[in-house]
PDB file as gemmi writes it, atoms N, CA and C in Angstrom:
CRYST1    1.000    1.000    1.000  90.00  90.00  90.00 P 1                      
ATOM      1  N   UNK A   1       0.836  -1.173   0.000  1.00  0.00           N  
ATOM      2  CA  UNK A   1       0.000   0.000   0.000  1.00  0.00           C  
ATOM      3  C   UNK A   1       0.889   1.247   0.000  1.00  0.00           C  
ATOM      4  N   UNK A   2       0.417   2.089  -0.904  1.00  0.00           N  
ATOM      5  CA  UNK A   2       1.630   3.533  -1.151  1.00  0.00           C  
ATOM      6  C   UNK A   2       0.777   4.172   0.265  1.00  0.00           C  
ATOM      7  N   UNK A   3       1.601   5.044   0.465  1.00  0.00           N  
ATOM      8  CA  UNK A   3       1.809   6.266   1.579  1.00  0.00           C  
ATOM      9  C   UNK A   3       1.582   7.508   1.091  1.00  0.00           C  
ATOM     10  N   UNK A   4       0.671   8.195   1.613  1.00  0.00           N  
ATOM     11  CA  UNK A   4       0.492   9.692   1.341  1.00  0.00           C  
ATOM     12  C   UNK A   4       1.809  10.432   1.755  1.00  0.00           C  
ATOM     13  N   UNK A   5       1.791  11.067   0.620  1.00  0.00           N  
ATOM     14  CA  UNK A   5       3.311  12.447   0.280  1.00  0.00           C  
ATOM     15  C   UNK A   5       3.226  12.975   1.338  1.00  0.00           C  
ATOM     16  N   UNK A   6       1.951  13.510   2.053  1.00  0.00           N  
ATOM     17  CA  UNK A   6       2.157  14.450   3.127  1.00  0.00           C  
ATOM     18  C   UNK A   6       1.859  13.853   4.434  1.00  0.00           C  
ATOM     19  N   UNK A   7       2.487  12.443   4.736  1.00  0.00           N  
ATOM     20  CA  UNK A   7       2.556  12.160   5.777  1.00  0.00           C  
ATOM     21  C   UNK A   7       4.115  12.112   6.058  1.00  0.00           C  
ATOM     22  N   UNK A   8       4.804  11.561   7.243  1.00  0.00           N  
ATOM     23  CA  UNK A   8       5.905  11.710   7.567  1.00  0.00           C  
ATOM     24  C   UNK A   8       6.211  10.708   8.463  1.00  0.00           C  
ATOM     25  N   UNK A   9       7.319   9.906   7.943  1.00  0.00           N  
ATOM     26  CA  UNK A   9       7.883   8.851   8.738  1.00  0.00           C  
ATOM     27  C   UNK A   9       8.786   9.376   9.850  1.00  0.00           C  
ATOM     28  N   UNK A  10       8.870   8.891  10.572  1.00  0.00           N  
ATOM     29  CA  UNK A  10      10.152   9.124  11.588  1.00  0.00           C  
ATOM     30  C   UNK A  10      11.736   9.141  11.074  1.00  0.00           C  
ATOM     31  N   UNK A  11      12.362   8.561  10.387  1.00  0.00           N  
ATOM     32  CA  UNK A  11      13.027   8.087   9.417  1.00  0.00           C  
ATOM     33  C   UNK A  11      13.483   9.655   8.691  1.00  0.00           C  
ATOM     34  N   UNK A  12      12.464   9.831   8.203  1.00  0.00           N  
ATOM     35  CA  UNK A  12      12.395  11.134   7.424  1.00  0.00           C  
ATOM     36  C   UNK A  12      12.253  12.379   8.434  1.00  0.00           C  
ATOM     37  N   UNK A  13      11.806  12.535   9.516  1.00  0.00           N  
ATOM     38  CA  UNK A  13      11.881  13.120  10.312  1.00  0.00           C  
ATOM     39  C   UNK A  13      13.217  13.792  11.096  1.00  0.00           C  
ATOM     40  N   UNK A  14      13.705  12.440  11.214  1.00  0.00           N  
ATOM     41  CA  UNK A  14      15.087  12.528  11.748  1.00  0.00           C  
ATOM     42  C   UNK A  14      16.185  13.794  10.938  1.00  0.00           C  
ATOM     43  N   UNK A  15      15.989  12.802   9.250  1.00  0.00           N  
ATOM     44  CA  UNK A  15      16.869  13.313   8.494  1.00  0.00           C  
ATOM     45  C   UNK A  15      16.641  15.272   8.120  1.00  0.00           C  
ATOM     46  N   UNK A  16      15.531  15.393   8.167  1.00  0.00           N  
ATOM     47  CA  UNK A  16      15.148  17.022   8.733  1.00  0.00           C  
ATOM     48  C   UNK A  16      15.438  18.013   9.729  1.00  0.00           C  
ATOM     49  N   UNK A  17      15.627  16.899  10.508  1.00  0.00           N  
ATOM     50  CA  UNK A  17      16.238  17.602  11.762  1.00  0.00           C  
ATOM     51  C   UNK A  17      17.135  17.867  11.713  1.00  0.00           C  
ATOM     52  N   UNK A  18      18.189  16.715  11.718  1.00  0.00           N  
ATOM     53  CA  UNK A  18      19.620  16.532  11.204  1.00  0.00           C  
ATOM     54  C   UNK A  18      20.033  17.788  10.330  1.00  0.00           C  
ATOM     55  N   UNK A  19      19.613  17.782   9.294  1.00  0.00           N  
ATOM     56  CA  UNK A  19      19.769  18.869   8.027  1.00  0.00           C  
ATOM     57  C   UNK A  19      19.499  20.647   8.798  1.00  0.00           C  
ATOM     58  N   UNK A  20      18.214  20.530   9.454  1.00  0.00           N  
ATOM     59  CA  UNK A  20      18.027  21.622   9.974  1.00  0.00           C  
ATOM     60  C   UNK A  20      19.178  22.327  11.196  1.00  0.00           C  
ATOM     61  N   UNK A  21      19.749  20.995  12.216  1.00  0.00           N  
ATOM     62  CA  UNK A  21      20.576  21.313  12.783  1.00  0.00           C  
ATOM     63  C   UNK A  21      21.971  21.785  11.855  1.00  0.00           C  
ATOM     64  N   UNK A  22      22.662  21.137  11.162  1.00  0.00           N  
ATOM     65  CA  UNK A  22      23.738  21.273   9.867  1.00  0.00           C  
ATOM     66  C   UNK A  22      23.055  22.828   9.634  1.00  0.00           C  
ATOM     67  N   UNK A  23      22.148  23.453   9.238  1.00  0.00           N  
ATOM     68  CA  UNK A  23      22.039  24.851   8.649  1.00  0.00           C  
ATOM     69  C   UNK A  23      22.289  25.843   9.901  1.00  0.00           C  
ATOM     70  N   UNK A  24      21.803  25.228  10.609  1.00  0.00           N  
ATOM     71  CA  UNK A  24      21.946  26.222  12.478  1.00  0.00           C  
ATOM     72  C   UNK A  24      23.300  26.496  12.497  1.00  0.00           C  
ATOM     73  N   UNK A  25      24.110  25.101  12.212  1.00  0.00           N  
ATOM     74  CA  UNK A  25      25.276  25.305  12.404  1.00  0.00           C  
ATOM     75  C   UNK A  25      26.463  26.006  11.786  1.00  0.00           C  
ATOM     76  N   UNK A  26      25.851  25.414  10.200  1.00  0.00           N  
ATOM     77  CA  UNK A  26      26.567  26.606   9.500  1.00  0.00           C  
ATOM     78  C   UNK A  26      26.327  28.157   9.782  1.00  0.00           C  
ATOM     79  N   UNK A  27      25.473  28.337  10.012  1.00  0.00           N  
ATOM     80  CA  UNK A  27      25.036  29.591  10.274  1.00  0.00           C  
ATOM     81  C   UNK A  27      25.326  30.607  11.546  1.00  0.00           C  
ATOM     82  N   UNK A  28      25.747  29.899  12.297  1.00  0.00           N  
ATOM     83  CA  UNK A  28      26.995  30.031  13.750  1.00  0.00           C  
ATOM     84  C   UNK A  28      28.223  30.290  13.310  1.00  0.00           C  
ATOM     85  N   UNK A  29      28.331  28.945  12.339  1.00  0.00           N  
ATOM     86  CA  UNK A  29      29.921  29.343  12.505  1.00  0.00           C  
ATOM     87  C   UNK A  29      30.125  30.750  11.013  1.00  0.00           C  
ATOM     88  N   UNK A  30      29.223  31.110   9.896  1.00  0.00           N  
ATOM     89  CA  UNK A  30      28.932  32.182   9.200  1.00  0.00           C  
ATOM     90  C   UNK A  30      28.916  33.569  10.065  1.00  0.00           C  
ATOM     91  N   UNK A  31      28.709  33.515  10.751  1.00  0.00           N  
ATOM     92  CA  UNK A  31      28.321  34.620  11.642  1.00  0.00           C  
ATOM     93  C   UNK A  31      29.560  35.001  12.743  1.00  0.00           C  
ATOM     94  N   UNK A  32      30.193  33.654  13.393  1.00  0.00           N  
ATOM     95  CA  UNK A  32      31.208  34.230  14.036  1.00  0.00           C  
ATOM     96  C   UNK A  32      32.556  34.825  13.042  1.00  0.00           C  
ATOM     97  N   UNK A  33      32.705  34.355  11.975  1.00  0.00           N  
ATOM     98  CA  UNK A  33      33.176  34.743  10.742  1.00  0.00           C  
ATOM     99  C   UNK A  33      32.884  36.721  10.357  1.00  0.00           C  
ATOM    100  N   UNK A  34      31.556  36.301  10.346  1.00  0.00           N  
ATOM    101  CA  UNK A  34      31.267  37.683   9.858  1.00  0.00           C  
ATOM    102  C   UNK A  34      31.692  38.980  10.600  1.00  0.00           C  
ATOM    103  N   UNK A  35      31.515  38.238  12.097  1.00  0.00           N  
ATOM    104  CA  UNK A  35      32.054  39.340  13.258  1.00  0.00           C  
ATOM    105  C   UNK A  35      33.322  39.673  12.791  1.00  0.00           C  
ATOM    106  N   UNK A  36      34.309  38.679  12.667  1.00  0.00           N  
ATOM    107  CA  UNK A  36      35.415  39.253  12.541  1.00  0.00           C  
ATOM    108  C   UNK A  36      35.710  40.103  11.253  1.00  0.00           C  
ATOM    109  N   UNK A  37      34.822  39.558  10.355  1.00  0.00           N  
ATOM    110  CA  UNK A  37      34.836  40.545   8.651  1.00  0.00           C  
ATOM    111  C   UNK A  37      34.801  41.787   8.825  1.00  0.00           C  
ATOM    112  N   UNK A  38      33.140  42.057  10.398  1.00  0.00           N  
ATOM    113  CA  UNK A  38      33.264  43.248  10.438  1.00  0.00           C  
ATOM    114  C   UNK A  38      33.941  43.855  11.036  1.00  0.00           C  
ATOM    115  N   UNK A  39      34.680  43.756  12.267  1.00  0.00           N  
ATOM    116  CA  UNK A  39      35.486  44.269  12.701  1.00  0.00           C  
ATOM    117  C   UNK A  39      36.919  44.866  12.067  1.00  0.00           C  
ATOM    118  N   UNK A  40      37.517  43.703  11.114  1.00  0.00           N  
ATOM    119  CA  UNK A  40      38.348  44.038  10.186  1.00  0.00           C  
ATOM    120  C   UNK A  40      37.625  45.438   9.387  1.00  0.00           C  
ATOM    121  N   UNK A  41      36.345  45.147   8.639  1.00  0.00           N  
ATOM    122  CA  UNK A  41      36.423  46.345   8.359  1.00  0.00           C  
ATOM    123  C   UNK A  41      36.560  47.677   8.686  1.00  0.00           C  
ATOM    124  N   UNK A  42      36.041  47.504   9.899  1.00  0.00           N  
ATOM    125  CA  UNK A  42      36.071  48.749  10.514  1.00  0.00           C  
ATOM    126  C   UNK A  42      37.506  49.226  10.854  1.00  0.00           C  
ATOM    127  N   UNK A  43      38.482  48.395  11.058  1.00  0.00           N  
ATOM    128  CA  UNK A  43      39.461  48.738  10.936  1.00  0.00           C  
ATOM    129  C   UNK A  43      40.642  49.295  10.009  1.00  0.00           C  
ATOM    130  N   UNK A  44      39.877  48.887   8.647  1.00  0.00           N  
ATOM    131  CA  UNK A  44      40.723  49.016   7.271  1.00  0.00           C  
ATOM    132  C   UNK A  44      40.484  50.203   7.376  1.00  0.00           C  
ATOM    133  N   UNK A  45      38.597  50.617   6.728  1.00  0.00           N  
ATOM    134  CA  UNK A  45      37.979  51.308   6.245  1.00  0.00           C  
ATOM    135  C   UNK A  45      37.975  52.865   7.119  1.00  0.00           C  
ATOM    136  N   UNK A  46      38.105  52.820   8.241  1.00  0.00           N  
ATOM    137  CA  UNK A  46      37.499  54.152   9.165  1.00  0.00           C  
ATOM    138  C   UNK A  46      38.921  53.998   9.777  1.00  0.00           C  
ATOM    139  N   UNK A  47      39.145  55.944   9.596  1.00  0.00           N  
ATOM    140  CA  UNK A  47      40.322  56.278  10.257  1.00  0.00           C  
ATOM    141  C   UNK A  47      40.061  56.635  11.683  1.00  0.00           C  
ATOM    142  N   UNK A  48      38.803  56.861  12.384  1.00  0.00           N  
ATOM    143  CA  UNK A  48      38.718  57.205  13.659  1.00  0.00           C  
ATOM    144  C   UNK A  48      38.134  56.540  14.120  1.00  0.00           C  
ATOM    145  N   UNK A  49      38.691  56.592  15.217  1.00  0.00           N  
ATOM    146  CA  UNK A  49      38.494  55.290  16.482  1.00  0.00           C  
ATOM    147  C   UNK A  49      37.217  55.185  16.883  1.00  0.00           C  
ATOM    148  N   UNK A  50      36.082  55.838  16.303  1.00  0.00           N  
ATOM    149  CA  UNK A  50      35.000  56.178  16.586  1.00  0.00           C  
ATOM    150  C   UNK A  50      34.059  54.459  15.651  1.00  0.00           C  
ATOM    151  N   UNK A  51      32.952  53.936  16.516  1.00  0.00           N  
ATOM    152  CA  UNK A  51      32.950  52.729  15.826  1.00  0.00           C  
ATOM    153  C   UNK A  51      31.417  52.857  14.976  1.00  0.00           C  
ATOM    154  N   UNK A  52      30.986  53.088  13.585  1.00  0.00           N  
ATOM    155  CA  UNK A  52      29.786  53.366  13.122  1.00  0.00           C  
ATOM    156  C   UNK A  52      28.792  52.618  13.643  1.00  0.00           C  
ATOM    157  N   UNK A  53      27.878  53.123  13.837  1.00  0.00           N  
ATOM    158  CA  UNK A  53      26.268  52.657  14.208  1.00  0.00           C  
ATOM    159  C   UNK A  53      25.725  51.444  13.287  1.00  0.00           C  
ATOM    160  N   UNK A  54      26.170  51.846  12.074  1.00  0.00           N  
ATOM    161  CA  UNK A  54      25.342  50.503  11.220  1.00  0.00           C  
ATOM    162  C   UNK A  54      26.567  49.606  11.146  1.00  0.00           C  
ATOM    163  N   UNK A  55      27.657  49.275  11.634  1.00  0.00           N  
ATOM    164  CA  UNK A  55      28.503  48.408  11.813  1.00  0.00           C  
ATOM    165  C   UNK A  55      28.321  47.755  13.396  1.00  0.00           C  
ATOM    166  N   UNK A  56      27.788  48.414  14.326  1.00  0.00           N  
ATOM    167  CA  UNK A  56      27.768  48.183  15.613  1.00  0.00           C  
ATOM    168  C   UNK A  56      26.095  47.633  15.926  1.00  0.00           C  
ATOM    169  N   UNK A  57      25.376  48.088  14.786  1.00  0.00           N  
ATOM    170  CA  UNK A  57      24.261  47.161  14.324  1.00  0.00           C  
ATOM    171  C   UNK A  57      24.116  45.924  13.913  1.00  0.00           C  
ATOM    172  N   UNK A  58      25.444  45.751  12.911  1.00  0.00           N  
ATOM    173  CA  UNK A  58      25.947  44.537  12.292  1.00  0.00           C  
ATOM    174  C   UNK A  58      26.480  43.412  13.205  1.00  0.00           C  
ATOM    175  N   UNK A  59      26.920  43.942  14.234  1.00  0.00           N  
ATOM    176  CA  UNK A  59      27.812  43.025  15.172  1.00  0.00           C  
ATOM    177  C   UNK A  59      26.582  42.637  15.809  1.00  0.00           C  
ATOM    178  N   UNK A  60      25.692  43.608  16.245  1.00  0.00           N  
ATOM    179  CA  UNK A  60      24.654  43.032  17.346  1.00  0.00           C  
ATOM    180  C   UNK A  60      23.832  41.926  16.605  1.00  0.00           C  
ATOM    181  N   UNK A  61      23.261  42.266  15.212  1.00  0.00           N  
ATOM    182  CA  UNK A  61      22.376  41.114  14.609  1.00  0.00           C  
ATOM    183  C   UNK A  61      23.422  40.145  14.554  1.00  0.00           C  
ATOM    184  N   UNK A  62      24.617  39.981  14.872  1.00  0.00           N  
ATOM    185  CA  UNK A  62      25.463  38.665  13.863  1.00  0.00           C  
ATOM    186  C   UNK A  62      25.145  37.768  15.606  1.00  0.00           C  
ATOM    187  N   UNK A  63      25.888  38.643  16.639  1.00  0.00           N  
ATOM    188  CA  UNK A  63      25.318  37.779  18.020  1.00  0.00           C  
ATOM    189  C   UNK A  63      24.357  37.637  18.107  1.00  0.00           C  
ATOM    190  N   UNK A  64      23.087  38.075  17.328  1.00  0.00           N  
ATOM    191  CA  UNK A  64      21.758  37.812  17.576  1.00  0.00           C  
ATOM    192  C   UNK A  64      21.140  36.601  17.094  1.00  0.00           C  
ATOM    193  N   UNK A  65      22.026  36.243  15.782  1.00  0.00           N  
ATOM    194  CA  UNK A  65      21.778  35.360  14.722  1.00  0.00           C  
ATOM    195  C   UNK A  65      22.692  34.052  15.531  1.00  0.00           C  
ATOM    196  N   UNK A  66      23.621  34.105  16.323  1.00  0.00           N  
ATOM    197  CA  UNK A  66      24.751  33.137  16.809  1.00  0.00           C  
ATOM    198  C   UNK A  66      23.739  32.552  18.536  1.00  0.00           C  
ATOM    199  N   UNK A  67      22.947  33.568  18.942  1.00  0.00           N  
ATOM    200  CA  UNK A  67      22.502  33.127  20.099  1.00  0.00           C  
ATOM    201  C   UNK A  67      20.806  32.461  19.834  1.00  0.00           C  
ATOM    202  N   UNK A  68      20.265  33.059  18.665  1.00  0.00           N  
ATOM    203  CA  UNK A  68      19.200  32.067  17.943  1.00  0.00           C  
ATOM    204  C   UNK A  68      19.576  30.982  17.533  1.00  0.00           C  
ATOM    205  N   UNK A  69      20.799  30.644  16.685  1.00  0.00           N  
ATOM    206  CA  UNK A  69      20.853  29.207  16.524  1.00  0.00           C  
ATOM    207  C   UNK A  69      21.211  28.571  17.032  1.00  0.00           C  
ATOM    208  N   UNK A  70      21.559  28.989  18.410  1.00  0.00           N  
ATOM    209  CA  UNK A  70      22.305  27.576  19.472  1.00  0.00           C  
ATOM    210  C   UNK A  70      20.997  27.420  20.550  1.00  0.00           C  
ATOM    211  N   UNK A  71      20.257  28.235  20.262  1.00  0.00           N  
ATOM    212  CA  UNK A  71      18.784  27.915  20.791  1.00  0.00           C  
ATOM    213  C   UNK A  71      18.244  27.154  20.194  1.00  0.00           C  
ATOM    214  N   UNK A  72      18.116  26.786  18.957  1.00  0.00           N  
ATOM    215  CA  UNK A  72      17.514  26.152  18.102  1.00  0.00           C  
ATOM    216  C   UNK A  72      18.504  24.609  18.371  1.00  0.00           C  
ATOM    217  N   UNK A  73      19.276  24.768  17.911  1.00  0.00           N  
ATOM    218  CA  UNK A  73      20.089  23.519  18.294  1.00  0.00           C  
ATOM    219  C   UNK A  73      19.878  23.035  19.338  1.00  0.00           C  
ATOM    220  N   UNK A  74      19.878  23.806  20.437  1.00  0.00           N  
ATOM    221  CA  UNK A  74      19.908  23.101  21.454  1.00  0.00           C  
ATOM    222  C   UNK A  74      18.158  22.479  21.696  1.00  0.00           C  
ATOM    223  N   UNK A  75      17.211  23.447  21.389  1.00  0.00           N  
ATOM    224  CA  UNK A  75      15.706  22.503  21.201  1.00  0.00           C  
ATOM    225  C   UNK A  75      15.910  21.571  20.773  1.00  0.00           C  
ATOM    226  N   UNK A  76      16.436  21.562  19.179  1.00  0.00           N  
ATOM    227  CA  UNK A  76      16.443  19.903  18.162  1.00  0.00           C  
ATOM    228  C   UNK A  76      17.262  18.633  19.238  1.00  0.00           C  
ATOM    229  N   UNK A  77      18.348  19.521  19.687  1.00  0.00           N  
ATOM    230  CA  UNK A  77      19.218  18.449  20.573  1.00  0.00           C  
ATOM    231  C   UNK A  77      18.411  17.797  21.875  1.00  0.00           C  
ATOM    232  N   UNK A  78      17.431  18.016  22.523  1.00  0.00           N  
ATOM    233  CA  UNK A  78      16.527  18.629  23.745  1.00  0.00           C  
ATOM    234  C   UNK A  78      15.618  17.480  23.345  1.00  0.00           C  
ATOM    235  N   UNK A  79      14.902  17.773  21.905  1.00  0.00           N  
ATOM    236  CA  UNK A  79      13.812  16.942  21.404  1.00  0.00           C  
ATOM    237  C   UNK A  79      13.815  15.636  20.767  1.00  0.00           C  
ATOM    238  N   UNK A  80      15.531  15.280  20.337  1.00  0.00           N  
ATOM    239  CA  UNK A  80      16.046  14.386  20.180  1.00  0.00           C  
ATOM    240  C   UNK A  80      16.409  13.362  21.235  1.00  0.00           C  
ATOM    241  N   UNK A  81      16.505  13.776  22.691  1.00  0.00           N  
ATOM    242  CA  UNK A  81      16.905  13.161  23.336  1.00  0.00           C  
ATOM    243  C   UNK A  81      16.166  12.417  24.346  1.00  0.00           C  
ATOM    244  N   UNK A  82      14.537  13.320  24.270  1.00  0.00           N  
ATOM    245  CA  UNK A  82      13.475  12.740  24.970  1.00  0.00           C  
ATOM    246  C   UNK A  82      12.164  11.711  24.304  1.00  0.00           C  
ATOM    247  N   UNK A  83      11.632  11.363  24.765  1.00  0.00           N  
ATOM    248  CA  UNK A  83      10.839  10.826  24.010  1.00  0.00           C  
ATOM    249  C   UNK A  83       9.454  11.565  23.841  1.00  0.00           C  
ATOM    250  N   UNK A  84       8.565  11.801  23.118  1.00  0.00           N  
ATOM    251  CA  UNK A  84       7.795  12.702  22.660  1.00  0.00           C  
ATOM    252  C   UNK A  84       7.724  14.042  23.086  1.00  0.00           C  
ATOM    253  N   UNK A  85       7.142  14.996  22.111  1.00  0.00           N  
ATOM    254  CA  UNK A  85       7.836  16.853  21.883  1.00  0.00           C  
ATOM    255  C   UNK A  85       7.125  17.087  22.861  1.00  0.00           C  
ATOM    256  N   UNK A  86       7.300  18.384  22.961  1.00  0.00           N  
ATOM    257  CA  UNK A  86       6.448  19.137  23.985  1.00  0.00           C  
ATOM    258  C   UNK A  86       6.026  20.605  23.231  1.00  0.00           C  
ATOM    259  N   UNK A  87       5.671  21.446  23.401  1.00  0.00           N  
ATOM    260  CA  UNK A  87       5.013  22.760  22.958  1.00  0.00           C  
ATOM    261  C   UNK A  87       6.205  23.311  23.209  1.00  0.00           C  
ATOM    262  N   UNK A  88       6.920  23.612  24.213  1.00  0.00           N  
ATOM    263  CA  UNK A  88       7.963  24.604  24.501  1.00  0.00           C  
ATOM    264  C   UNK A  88       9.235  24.510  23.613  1.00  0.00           C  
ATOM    265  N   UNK A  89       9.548  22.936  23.449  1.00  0.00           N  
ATOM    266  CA  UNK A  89      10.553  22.807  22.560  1.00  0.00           C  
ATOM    267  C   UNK A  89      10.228  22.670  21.335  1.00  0.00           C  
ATOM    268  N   UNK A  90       8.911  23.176  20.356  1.00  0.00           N  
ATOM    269  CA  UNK A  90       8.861  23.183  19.170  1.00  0.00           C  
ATOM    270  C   UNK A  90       8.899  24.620  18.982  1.00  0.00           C  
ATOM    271  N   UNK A  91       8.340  25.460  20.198  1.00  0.00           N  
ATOM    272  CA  UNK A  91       8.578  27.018  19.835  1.00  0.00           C  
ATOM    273  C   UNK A  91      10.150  27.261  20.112  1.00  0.00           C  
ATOM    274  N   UNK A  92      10.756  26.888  20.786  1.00  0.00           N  
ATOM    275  CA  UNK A  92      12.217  26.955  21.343  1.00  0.00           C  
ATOM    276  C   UNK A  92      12.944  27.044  19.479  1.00  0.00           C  
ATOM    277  N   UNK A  93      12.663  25.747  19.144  1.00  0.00           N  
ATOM    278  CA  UNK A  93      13.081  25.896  17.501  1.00  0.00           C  
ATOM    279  C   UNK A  93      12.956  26.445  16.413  1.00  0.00           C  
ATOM    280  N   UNK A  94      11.781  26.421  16.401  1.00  0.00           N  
ATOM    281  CA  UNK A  94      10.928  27.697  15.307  1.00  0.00           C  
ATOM    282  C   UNK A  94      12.337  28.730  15.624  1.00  0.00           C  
ATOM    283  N   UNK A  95      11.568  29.734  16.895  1.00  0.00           N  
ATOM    284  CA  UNK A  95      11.772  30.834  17.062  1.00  0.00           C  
ATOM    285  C   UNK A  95      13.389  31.000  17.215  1.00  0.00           C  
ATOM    286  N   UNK A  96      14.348  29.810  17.600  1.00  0.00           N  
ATOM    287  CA  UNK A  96      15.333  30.561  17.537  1.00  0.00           C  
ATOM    288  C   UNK A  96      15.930  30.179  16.383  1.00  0.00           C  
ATOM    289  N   UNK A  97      15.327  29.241  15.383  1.00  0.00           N  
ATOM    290  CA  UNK A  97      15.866  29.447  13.545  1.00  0.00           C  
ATOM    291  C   UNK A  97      15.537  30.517  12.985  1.00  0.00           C  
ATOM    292  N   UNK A  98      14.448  31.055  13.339  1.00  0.00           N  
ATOM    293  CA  UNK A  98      13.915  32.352  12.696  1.00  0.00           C  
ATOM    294  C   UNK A  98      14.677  33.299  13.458  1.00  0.00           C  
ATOM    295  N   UNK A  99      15.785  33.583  14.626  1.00  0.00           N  
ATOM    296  CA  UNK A  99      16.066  34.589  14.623  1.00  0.00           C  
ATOM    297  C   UNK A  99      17.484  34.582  14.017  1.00  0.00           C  
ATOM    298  N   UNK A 100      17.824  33.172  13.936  1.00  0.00           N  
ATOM    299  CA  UNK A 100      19.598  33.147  13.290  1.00  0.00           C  
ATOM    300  C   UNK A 100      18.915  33.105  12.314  1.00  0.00           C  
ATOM    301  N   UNK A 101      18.230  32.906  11.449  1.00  0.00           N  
ATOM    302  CA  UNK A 101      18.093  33.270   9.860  1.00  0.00           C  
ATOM    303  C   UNK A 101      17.941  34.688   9.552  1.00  0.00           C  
ATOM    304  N   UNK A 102      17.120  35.576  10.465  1.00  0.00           N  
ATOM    305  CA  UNK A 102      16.641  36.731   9.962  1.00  0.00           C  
ATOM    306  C   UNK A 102      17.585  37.868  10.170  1.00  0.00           C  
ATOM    307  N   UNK A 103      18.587  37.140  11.504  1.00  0.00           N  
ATOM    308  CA  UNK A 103      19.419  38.030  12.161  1.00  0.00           C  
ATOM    309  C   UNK A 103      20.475  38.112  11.073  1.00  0.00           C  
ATOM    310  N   UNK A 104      20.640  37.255  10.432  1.00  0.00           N  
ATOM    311  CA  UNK A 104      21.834  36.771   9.561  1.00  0.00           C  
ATOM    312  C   UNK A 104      21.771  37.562   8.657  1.00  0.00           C  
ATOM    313  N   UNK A 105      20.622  37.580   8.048  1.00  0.00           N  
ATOM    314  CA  UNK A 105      20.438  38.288   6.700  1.00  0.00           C  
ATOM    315  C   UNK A 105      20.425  40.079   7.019  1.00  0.00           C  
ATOM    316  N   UNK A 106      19.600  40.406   8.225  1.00  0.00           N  
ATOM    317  CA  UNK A 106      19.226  41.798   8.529  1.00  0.00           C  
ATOM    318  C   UNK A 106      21.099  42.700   8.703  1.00  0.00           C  
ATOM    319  N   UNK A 107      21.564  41.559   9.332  1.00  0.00           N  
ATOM    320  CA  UNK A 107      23.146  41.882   9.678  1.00  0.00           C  
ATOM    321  C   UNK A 107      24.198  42.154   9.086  1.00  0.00           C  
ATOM    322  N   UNK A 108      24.155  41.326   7.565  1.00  0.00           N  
ATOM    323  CA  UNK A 108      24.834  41.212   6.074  1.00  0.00           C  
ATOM    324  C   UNK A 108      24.104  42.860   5.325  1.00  0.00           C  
ATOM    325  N   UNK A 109      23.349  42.961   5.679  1.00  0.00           N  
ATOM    326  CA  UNK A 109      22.485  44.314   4.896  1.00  0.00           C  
ATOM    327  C   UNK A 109      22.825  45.410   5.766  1.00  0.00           C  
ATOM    328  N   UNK A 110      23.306  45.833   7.106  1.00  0.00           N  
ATOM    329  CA  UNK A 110      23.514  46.104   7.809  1.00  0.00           C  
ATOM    330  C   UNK A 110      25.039  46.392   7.448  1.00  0.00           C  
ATOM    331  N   UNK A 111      25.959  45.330   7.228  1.00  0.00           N  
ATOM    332  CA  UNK A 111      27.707  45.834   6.433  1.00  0.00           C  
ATOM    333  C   UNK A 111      27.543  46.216   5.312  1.00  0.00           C  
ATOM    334  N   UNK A 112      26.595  46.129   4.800  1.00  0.00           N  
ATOM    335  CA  UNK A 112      26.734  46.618   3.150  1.00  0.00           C  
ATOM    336  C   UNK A 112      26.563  48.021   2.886  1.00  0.00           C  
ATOM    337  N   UNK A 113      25.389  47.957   3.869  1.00  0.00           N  
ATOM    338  CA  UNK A 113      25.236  49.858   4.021  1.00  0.00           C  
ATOM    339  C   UNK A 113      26.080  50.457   4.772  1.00  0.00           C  
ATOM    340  N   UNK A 114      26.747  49.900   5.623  1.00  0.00           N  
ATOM    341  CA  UNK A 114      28.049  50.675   6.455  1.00  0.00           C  
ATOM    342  C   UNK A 114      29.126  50.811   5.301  1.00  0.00           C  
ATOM    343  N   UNK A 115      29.117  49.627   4.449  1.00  0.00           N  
ATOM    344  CA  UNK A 115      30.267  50.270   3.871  1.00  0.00           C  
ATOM    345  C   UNK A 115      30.273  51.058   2.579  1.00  0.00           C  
ATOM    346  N   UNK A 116      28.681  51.049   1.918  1.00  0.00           N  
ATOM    347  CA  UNK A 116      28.663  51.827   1.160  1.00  0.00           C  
ATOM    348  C   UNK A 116      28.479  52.711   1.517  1.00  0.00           C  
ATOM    349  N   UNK A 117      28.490  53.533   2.781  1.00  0.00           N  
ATOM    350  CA  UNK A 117      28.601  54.872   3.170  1.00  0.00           C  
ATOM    351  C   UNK A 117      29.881  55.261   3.632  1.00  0.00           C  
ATOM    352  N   UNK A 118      30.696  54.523   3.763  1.00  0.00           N  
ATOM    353  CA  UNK A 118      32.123  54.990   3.597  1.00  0.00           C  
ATOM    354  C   UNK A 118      32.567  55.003   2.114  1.00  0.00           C  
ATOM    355  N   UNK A 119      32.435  54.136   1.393  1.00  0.00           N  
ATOM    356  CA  UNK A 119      33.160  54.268   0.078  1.00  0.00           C  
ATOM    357  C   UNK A 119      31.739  54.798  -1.190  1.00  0.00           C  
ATOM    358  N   UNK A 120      30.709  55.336  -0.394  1.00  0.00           N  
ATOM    359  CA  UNK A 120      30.004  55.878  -1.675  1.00  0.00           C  
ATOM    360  C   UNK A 120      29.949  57.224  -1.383  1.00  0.00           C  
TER     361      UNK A 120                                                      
END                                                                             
């Protein structure tokens, strides 16, 4: 007997998770990266010791994006280890993928405009 597409094995479940954790993670270690990108820049680019706002914006979303996905990880890790979910640890995940994803991106847009206002 075939299986409806939109049901979900455990099996397949797993491997989602798995994958979802792998993006958390890349996305940690993208971000502690980026800190240092920005900091370098700020160091190339600006002659005074003075540190720009939309670079000091940039740093805050990149820790924002680094402390959402180890929330998230740590739910998937949390929900992996018990036996059936709970409400707290499915919002625990959601919400802290959605803030390392959004933080990530808001943060990258955030150096771009810092530095096109130095070099534009």
């Amino acid at each position: 007997m075939r299986r409806a597409v939109n049901q979900t094995s455990p099996e397949n479940l797993d491997a989602v998770f798995k994958q979802l954790f792998d993006l958390l993670k890349h996305l940690t270690t993208l971000s502690s990266g980026a800190i240092l990108l920005a900091v370098t820049v700020w160091e190339k680019l600006y002659d005074s010791p003075e540190f720009p706002a939309s670079l000091f914006g940039a740093l805050g979303l990149f820790f924002l994006s680094i402390v959402g996905s180890i929330t998230s990880m740590f739910g998937l890790a949390l929900g992996a280890s018990t036996i059936g979910e709970t409400r707290l640890n499915k919002f625990t995940v959601i919400f802290g993928a959605f803030l390392g994803i959004v933080g990530f991106i808001f943060a990258l847009l955030f150096v771009v405009v810092s530095v096109l206002q130095r070099t534009g």
